[in-house]
Structures are given as C-alpha cells and as structure tokens.
C-alpha positions in Angstrom: -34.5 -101.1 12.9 -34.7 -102.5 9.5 -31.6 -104.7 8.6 -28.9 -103.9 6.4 -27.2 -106.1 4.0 -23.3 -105.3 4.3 -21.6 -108.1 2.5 -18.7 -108.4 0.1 -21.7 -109.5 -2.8 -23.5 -105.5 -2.3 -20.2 -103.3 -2.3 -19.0 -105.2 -5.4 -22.4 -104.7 -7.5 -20.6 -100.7 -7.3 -24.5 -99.0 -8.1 -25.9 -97.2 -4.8 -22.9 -97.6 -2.7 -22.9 -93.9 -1.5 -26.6 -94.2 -0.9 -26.3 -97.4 1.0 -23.6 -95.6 2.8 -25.2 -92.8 3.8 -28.4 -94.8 4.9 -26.4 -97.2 7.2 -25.1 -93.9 9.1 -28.4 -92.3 9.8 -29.9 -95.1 11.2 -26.8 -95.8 13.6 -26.0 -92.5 14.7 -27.3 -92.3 18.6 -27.4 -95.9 18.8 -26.3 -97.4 22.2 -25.0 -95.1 25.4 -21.7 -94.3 24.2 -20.4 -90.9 22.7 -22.8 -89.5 19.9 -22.7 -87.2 17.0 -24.7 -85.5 14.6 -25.9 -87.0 11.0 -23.4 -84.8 9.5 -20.3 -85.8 11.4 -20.3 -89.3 10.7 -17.0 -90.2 8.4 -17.2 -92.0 6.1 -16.6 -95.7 5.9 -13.6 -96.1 3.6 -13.9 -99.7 3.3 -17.4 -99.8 2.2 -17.4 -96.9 0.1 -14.0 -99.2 -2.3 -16.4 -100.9 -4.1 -14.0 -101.6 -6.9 -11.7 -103.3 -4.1 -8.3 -103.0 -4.0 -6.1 -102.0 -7.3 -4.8 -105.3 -8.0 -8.0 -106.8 -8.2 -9.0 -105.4 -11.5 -11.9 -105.8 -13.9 -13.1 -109.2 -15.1 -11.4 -109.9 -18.5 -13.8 -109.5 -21.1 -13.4 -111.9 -24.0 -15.4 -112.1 -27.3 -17.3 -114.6 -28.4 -16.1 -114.8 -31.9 -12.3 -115.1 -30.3 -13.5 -118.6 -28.4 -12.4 -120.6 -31.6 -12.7 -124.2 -29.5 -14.5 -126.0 -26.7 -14.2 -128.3 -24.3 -16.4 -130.5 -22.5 -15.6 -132.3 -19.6 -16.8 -132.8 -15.9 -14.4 -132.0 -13.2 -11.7 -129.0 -14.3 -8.5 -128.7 -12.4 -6.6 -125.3 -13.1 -3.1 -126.1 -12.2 -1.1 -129.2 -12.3 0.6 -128.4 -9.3 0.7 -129.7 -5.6 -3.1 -129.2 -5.4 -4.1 -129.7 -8.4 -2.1 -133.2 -9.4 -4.3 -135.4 -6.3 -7.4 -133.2 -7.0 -7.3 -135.0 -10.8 -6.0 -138.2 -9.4 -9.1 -138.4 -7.0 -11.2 -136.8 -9.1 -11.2 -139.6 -11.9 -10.7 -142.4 -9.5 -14.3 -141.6 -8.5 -15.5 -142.0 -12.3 -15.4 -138.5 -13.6 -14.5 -137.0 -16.8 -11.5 -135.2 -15.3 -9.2 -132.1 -17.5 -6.2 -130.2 -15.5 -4.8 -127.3 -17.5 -1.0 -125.9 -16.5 -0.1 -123.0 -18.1 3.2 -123.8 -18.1 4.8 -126.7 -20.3 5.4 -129.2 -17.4 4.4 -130.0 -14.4 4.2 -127.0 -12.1 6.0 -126.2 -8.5 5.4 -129.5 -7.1 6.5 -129.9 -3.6 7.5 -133.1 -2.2 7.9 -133.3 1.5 4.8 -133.7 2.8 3.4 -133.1 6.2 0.8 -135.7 8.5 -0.1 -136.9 11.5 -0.9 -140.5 11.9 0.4 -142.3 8.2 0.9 -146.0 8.1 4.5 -144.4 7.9 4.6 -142.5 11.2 2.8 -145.0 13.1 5.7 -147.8 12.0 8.2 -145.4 13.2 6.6 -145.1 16.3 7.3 -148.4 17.4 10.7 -147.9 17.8 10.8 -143.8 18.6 7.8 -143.3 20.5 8.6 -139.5 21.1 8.1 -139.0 17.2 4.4 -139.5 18.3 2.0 -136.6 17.7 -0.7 -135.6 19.8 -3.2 -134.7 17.4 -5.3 -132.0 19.7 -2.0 -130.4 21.2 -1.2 -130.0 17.4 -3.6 -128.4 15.9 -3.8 -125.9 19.0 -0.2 -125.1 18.3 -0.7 -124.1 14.8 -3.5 -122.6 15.6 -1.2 -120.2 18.2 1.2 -119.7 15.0 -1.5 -118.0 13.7 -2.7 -115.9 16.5 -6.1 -117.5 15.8 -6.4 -115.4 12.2 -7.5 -119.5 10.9 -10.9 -121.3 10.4 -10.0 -124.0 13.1 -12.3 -126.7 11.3 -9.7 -126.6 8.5 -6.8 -127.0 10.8 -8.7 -130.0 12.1 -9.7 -131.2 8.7 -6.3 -131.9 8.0 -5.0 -133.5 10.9 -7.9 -135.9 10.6 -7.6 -136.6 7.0 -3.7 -136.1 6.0 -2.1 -139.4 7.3 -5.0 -141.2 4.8 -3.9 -138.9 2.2 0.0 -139.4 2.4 -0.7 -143.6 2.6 -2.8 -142.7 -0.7 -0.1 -140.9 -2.1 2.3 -143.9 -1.1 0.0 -146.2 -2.5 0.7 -144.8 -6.1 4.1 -144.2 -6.0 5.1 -147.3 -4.8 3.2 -149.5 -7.1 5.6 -149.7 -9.9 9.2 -149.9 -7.5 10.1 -146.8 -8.3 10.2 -144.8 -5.2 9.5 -145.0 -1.2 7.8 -143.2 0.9 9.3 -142.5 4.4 8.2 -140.4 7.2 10.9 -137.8 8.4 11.5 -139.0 11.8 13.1 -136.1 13.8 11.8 -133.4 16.1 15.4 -131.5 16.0 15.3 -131.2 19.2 17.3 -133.0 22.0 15.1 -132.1 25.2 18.0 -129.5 26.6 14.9 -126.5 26.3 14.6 -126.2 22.6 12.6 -122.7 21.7 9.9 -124.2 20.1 9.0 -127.6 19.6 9.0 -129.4 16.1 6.9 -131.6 14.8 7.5 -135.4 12.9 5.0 -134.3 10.5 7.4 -134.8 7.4 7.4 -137.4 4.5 8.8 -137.8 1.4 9.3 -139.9 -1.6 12.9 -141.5 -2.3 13.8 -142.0 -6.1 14.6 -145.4 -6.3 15.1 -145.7 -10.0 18.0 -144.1 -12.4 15.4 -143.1 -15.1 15.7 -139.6 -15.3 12.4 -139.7 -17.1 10.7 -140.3 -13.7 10.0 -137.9 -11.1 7.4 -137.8 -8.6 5.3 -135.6 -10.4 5.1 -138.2 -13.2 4.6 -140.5 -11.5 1.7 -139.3 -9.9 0.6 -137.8 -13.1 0.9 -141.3 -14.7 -1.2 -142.8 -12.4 -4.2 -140.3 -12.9 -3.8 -140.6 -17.0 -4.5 -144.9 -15.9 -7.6 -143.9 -14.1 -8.5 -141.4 -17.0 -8.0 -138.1 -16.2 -6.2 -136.1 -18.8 -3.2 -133.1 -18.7 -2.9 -130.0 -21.0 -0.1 -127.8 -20.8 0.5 -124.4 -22.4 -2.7 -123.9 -21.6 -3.4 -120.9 -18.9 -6.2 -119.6 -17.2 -8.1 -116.1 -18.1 -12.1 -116.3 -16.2 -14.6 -118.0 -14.5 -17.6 -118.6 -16.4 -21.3 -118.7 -14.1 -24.6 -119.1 -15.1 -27.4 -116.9 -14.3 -28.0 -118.6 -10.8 -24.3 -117.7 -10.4 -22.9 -121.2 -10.3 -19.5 -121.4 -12.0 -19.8 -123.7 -15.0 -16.4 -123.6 -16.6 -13.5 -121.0 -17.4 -12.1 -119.4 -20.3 -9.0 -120.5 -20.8 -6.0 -119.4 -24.0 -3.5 -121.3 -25.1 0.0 -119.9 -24.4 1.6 -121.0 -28.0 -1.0 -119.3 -30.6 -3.3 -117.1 -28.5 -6.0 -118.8 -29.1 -9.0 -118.7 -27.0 -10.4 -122.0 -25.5 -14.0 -122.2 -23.3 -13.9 -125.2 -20.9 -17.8 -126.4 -19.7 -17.0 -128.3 -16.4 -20.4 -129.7 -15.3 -19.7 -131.1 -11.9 -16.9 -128.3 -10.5 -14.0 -126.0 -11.1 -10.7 -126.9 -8.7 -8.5 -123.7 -9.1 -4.9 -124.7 -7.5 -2.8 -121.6 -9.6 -0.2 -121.3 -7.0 -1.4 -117.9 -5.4 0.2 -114.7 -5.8 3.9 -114.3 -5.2 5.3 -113.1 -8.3 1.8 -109.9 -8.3 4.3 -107.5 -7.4 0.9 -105.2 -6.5 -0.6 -107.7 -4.2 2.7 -108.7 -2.7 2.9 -105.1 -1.8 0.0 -104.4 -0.5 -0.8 -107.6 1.8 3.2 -108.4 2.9 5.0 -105.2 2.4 7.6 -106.7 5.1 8.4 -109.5 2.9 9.2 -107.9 0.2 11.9 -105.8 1.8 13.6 -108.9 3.0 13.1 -111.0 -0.2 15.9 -111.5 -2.6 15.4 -113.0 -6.4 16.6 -116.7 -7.1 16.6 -118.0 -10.4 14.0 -120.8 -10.8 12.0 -120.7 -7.5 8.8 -120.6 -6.7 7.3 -120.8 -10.2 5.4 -118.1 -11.5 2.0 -117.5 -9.7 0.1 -114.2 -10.8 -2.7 -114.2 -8.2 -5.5 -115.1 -10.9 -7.6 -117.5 -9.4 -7.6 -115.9 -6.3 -9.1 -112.0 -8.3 -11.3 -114.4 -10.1 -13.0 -115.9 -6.4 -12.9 -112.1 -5.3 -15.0 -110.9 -8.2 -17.4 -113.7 -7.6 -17.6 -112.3 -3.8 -15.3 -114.6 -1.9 -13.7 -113.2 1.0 -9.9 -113.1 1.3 -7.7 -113.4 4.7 -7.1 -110.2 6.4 -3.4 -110.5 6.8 -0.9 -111.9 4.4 1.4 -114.9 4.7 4.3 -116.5 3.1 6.6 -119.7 2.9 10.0 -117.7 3.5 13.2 -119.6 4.1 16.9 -117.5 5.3 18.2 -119.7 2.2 19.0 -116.7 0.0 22.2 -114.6 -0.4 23.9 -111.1 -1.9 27.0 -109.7 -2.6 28.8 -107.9 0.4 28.1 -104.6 -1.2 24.4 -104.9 -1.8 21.1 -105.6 0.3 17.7 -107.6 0.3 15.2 -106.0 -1.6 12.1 -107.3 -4.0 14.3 -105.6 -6.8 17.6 -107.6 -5.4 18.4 -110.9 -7.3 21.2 -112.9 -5.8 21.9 -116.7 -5.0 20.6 -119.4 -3.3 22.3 -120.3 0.1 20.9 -123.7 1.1 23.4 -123.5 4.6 21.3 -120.2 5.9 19.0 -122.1 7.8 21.3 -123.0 10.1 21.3 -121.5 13.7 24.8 -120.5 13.6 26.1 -116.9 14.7 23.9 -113.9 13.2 24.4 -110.3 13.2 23.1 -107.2 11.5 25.1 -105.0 9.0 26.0 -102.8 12.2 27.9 -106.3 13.8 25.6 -107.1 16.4 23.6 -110.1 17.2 20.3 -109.1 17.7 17.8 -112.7 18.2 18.0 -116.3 19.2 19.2 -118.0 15.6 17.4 -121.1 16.5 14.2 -119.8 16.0 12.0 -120.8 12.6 12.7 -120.1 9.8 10.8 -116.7 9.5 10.9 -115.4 12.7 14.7 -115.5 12.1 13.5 -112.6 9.1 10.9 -111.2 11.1 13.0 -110.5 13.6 15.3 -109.3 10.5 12.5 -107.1 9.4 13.2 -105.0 12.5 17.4 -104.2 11.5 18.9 -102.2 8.6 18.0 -102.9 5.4 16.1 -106.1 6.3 19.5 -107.8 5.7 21.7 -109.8 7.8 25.4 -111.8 7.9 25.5 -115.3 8.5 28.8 -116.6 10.4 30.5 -119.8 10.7 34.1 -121.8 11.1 35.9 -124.9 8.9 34.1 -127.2 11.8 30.5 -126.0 10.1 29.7 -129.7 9.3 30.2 -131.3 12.7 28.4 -128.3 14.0 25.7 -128.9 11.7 24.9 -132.5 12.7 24.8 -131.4 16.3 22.3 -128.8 15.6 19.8 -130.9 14.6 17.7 -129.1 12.5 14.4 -130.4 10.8 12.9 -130.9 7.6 14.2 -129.6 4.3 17.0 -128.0 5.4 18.5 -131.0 7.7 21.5 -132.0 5.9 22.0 -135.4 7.9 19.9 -138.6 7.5 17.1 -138.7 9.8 16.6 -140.5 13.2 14.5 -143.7 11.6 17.1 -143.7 8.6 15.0 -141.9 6.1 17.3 -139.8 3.7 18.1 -135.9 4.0 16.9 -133.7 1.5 20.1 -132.5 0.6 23.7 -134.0 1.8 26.2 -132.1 3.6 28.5 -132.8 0.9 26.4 -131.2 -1.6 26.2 -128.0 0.3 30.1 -127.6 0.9 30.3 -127.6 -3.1 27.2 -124.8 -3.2 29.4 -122.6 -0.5 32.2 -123.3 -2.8 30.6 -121.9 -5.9 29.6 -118.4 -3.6 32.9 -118.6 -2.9 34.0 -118.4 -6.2 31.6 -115.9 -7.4 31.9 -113.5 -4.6 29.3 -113.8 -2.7 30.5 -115.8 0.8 33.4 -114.7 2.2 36.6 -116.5 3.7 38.8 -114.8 6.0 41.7 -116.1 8.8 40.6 -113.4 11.7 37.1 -112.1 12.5 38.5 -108.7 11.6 39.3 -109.5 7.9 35.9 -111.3 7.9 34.4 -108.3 9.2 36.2 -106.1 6.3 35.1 -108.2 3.5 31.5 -108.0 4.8 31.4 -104.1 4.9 30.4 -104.0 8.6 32.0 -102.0 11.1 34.9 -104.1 12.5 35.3 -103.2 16.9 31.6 -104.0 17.3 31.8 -107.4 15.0 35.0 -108.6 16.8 33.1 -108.0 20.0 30.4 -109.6 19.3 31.9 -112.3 17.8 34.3 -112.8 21.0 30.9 -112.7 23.1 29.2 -115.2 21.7 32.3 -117.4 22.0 32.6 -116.4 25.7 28.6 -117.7 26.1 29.1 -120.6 24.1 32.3 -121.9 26.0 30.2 -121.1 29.4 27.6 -123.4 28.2 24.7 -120.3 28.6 23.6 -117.6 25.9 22.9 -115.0 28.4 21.6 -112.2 25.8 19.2 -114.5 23.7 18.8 -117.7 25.2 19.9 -120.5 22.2 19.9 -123.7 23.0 23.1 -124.1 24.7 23.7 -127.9 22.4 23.4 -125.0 20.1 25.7 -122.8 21.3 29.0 -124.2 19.7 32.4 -121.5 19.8 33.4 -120.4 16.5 37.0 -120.7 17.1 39.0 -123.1 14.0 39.6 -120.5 11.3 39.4 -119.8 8.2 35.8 -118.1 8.9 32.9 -117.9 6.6 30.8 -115.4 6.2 27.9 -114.0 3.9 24.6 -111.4 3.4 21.6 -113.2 4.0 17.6 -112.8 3.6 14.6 -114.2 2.4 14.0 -117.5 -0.2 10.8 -116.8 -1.3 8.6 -119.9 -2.2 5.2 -119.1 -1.9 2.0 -117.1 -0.7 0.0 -119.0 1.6 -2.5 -116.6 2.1 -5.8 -116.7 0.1 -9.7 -117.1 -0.4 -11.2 -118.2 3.0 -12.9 -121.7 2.2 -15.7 -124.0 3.5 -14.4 -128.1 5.0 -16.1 -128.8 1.7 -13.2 -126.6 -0.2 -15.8 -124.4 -1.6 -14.6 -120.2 -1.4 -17.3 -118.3 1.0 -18.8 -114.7 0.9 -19.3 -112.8 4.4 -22.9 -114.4 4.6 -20.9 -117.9 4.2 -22.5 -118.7 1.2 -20.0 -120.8 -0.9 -19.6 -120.3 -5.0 -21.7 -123.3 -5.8 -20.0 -125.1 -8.8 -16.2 -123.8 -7.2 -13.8 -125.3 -5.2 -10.3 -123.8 -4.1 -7.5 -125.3 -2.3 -3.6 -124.9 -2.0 -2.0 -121.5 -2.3 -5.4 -119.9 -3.7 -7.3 -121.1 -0.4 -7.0 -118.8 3.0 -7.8 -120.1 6.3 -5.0 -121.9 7.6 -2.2 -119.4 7.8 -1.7 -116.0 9.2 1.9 -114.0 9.1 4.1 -116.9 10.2 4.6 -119.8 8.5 4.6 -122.6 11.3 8.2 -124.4 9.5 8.3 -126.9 12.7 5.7 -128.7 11.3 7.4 -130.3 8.7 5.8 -130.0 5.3 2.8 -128.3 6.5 1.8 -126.3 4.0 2.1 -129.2 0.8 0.6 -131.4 3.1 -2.2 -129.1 3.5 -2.4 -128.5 -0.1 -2.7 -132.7 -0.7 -4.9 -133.4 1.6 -7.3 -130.8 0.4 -6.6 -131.2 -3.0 -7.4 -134.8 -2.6 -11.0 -133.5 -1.0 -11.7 -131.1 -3.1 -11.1 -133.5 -6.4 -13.8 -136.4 -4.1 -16.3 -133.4 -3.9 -16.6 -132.6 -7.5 -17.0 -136.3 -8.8 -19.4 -137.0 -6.9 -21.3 -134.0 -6.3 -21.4 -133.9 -2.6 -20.6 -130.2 -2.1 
C-alpha cells in the first residue's frame, strides 16, 4: 500500500486536497475485518478537506515592498517584552548575541510576578525549618500531568521542574544586585492535613519592592539588567509576519510601528522568540476553542493586556500544530451588579475576596459544589448552573475566617508560613469590598432574607440553604459536598455580604505544541528551524484546567522557558 502523507504542511498548501482526499479513501475502503463499504459511501473527512483551517486563522498579511521604509539587523529577535520575552532577551545577550525585543505596547507588557519552582536556593532554605514545604519532584509533575488528563507533552512538564529552581535563583540573582528587591519563596501549602481536596504545592516566589522609587518595578529592573548585558527594547512597535527563506527557515518578521504606520523588516540571523501573550482578547478563537469560558467571563478594566493571537496564526501558517483543547488562567475574582449576569459582553469589577471558599450558591439559592476547590473548577462547576453566574456569601467575621482558610498563592491575604509577604493585605481588600459597596455591586443586609432580596434570588430556598450550611458547619461535617470541615466556618454575626460572581480572565494558556528545544512542531515533528515559541503562544503543558495549586505555574513556566529559548538562539544549539 503506498504511503500517504497526511500532515498539517499538505492540507495547508490548499492545491489537490479533494484529490488527495478521494485517493486516501479508495485505498482504505475494505481494509482490516471490521464493517466495510463501497468507494462511494465513504464521507468525507471534514478535517482534511478545511485546508484553509479554521476562520480565525486567516491569510498571511501581505505587505509591499515599497511600504518597508526601514530595516533592522540584529541576531536574536524577541517579539514581546512580556513574561517570556523579558528573560528570553536577558539570556539571550548574556550569551553574546545581538539581541532586539519589540512590545507593541508603550511599556512593558503583562508581566507576571509570582513565580512558580521546585528546588530554588529559596525553597530549599525554607525547607530547613518547614520540611513539609518540600516537593517531590516525580509526584509533581505526575500531578500536573493528571490536571491535564494527559492532553501535555510530558518532557515539557519535566523540563521545567528540572530547570525552574535555576531559573528563579537567576532571576534572584538580577534583582537583588542593586538592593532593591528580594526574592522569597511562598511557603504555604494551604492546607492543614484535616483532608484538604486537593493538595497544593510551595511552588510560589516573588519579588518584594524594597525601594520607594516608584520608577522601579520588577519589570525594569529586569529590563535594566538586559540593556547592561546589551540587549535593546523598542516599544510601539508590533508584530505583522514571519519572514522564511526558501528552505523555509524563519529569518525575521515584519514588523509596523504603532505611532506612524510605518513599516519595519527585522533580519534576525540566529532566531525569532515570539512571546505575544496568546489569544484572549481574539473574540473568534476564544469562541471557538473555550466557548465555556466565555460564558462565565466578565470584563475588568486593565487585565490581562491585550493579546490578539498573532504569533500563534503566524506558527499555524508555517504548519505548527496547535493543542486540541483550549485552556485558560481564570480566577472567581470578578463581579456584576445584582441585576445582570457573566457574559463575554458583561464588563463589571474586580472582586479580589472571590477566591475565598466561603458559602456559594447559584441564582436559584442553592449550593451546588465544594467551594474549596481551585480556582476554575469553582467556574467549571459554574459552567454547569444558570447563566454561568453565581453569589458569593459571607459575614462581618470574613477576615478571621479568611486567615483560617488558608488559601494559597495570589489570592492569600495573610503573610505566609516562612514570613514572606501576601500579595495583597487583608486590609486592602476590606477597602475594595467597600468601594462595591458603594457602587452597587456587593450587597449588605442584617438577615439572609434581605440579603437574598437584594441579590434577585428566590428567598425560601436561599434561607434554607443558608440555615444548612450553618447546621453542617456547626456539626463539624459538610454532608452534601464535603469541604474541609477547618473550612466549614457558620455564617452567623450579621450584617451579611453578598455579591454576583464569575470569571477574572488573565490569560490563554493554550497554544503551538513545541519541542524541549522551544522550537513549534508540524505533525511529522519537524520544528520551524530559525523559530522558537514559549509562554502563552507555546501549547503542551496545559489542557482545560488550569492546575492554580501549583503556585505560579504558568509564569514560572513561561521563565523558565523563556530563559531556554533566549540560550538556544545565541548560541545556535537548536
């Protein structure tokens, strides 16, 4: 039987598809002992025969020649000063090359800050006096593994718990240098061995501002340090296309800058890092790859930044391969009005407080999952009631019941085990409730049936409910879900808050699939030679859920390999 050639590269050359098609089914037709049928009844394969892929990919923008008024030379390109692409440059010119990021934005872009690791200098200090903050390095990486229903290239799982404790010293290394910040590792697991859900994960560091210079941020500091070691940083400059040779290597992009249009060709001789951010703010491929996130998503002002999916159409029309499911960063820190619902179209207000598992019910007043759960399977499950929407519930004692909750990561509002500072204090939070109080979005109420009122849910099932989960939580036992029972805590000293909650949308996660060398990979895994993706563009490494217990995971991820990727390029080795 003569071989057929299938891949991504032959359905997007688009000439001789149907042919190809139609070939492919008459030499399979009575192959093997199962049921058979005639040449003519064989259907069509849909997937092969949509060689333009999906509508969001589009056409490769075409730009003249005589509208490239400038070029660049330089060696290693970085497309995104971002969480990626800041250590990609850093490491980049460190190892000697000629190193140019571009951000299309006028400052630095979304640059995350708490990082997650296994084995830092920092994590290994703490150790010494909380030995159960220690992380068993194979029992990790099967777990994330597990959040992903195995939809991940396990060698990049690997990749990072081998390399990202190096990469977060590195990253410690630079920052601390001129006194103006620390690095701590989180040290927590949020969990006080009383049969947590799921178990968390010290993975988490982050840099402390030590200095009152409001001129210095993280971000520039690291950005600083690459500028030292050579490496230079445009803004208002944004990417439009690859540019390949005839071998297909990519050699450079076109770029334009965003202030007067015009159009700029950047030859990178040793390798293209795209780091853009990924696609959350493509309404199109939002749609089509995470429909269910978009019903429970609600619009904050200033999140997320403002990725368009560009780098990740310009791997696909080179023939990358993407994931085949879609995943996001989604955090229950978002909030509406008590009239109105989570939708894409919704825009309403942050509501850092939502992560905690307090009571929970649906806009018919039932509780309907364990609260304690991550962050997104507290939407997923969310996903599942009416209008993708819930109501968060709590009493005045919501800061003592906050500290014995425990929680994790970004959204602990306490310092840490090891004394490394909270993201956020709980003071800071009371004044943020206080501003939705003001504006109408939480509301106060002196019964559960006024809360209930102001809420616009039915008011018998609510006041049952909420009596329930009183009864459970006073008897030490939730019966109907099974929260932690340190986490079961009555609601019972009025007045009583409560406000419509969904989805925080930070980021896609979901991308090109990738090589340990960071190069994107056809179906034949054959990388892009020249190419190298990592952060929110790369694929991989996620798959629906968003594993939140590991602390920082997805920057982390994004460091680590944007450190690698930036080694790579210098030096050739990919």
């Amino acid at each position: 039987m003569t071989k057929i050639d299938l891949s991504r590269r032959t359905f997007l050359k688009g000439a001789g598809i149907t042919a190809l098609g139609a070939a492919a089914a008459g030499m399979l037709v009575g192959c093997g002992q199962g049921y058979q049928v005639s040449e003519s009844e064989v259907p069509v394969n849909t997937r092969t025969a949509q060689n333009a892929g999906p509508a969001w990919l589009g056409e490769d923008p075409v730009v003249a020649e005589s509208d490239i008024t400038e070029t660049v030379d330089t060696e290693v390109l970085v497309v995104g000063i971002g969480t990626g692409g800041i250590p990609a440059s850093i490491a980049a010119a460190e190892a000697g090359a000629k190193t140019l990021a571009i951000e299309r934005q006028s400052a630095i872009g979304n640059l995350r800050e708490d990082i997650g690791a296994i084995n830092s200098r920092y994590q290994i200090e703490t150790e010494q006096t909380f030995p159960q903050f220690h992380i068993d390095k194979k029992e990790a990486i099967e777990d994330i593994v597990r959040y992903a229903n195995g939809f991940v290239r396990y060698d990049l799982v690997k990749l990072w718990a081998d390399e990202s404790g190096a990469c977060v010293d590195w990253l410690g290394d630079i920052i601390e240098r001129n006194g103006n910040f620390k690095m701590w590792h989180e040290g927590s697991i949020g969990t006080e061995n009383t049969g947590a859900r799921d178990k968390a994960w010290a993975t988490g560091h982050s840099p402390e501002k030590l200095t009152e210079d409001e001129a210095i941020e993280f971000g520039t500091e690291l950005t600083s340090y690459g500028e030292e070691k050579g490496a230079e940083y445009r803004y208002n400059t944004e990417f439009v296309k690859l540019e390949t040779n005839g071998d297909g290597r990519v050699t450079g992009i076109i770029a334009r800058d965003t202030q007067d249009l015009h159009y700029i060709r950047i030859n990178a001789s040793k390798g293209v890092i795209l780091a853009t951010g990924g696609y959350g703010n493509n309404i199109e491929m939002m749609e089509d790859r995470q429909g269910w996130n978009q019903r429970l998503r609600i619009g904050v002002d200033g999140s997320g930044g403002n990725p368009t999916g560009d780098g990740i159409k310009a791997c696909l029309r080179l023939g990358a391969k993407m994931d085949p499911t879609g995943c996001a960063v989604t955090f229950n820190r978002a909030c509406v009005k008590p009239d109105t619902t989570a939708d894409s179209d919704t825009v309403g207000r942050w509501f850092w407080f939502g992560e905690q598992p307090f009571l929970k019910v649906n806009l018919l007043g039932k509780r309907f999952c364990n609260e304690s759960g991550p962050y997104d399977y507290m939407l997923h499950s969310t996903a599942m009631q009416p209008h993708s929407t819930y109501c968060d519930i709590w009493d005045a004692n919501h800061a003592a019941h906050a500290e014995q909750m425990n929680e994790v990561g970004c959204c602990r509002l306490y310092p840490f085990d090891n004394g490394a500072p909270n993201n956020i204090p709980m003071a800071a939070v009371d004044g943020m409730i206080q501003g939705l109080i003001d504006d109408g979005y939480v509301q106060v109420a002196d019964t559960p049936e006024e809360l209930a009122e102001k809420l616009n849910i039915p008011v018998d099932t609510f006041v049952e409910t909420f009596n329930h989960y009183n009864d459970m939580a006073r008897a030490g036992e939730d019966t109907d879900y099974f929260k932690e029972s340190y986490r079961m805590i009555p609601l019972d000293t009025p007045p009583y808050y409560g406000v419509r909650t969904g989805a925080w949308f930070l980021a896609t996660i979901d991308g090109v699939i990738i090589n340990t060398d960071m190069q994107p990979v056809n179906e034949d895994e054959e990388p892009i030679e020249g190419l190298y993706v990592v952060g929110n563009d790369s694929g991989g490494f996620f798959s629906v859920s968003y594993p939140n217990l590991f602390t920082g995971l997805a920057c982390g991820r994004t460091m680590t390999f944007g450190r690698r990727a930036g080694m790579l390029a210098a030096t050739s080795q990919a």
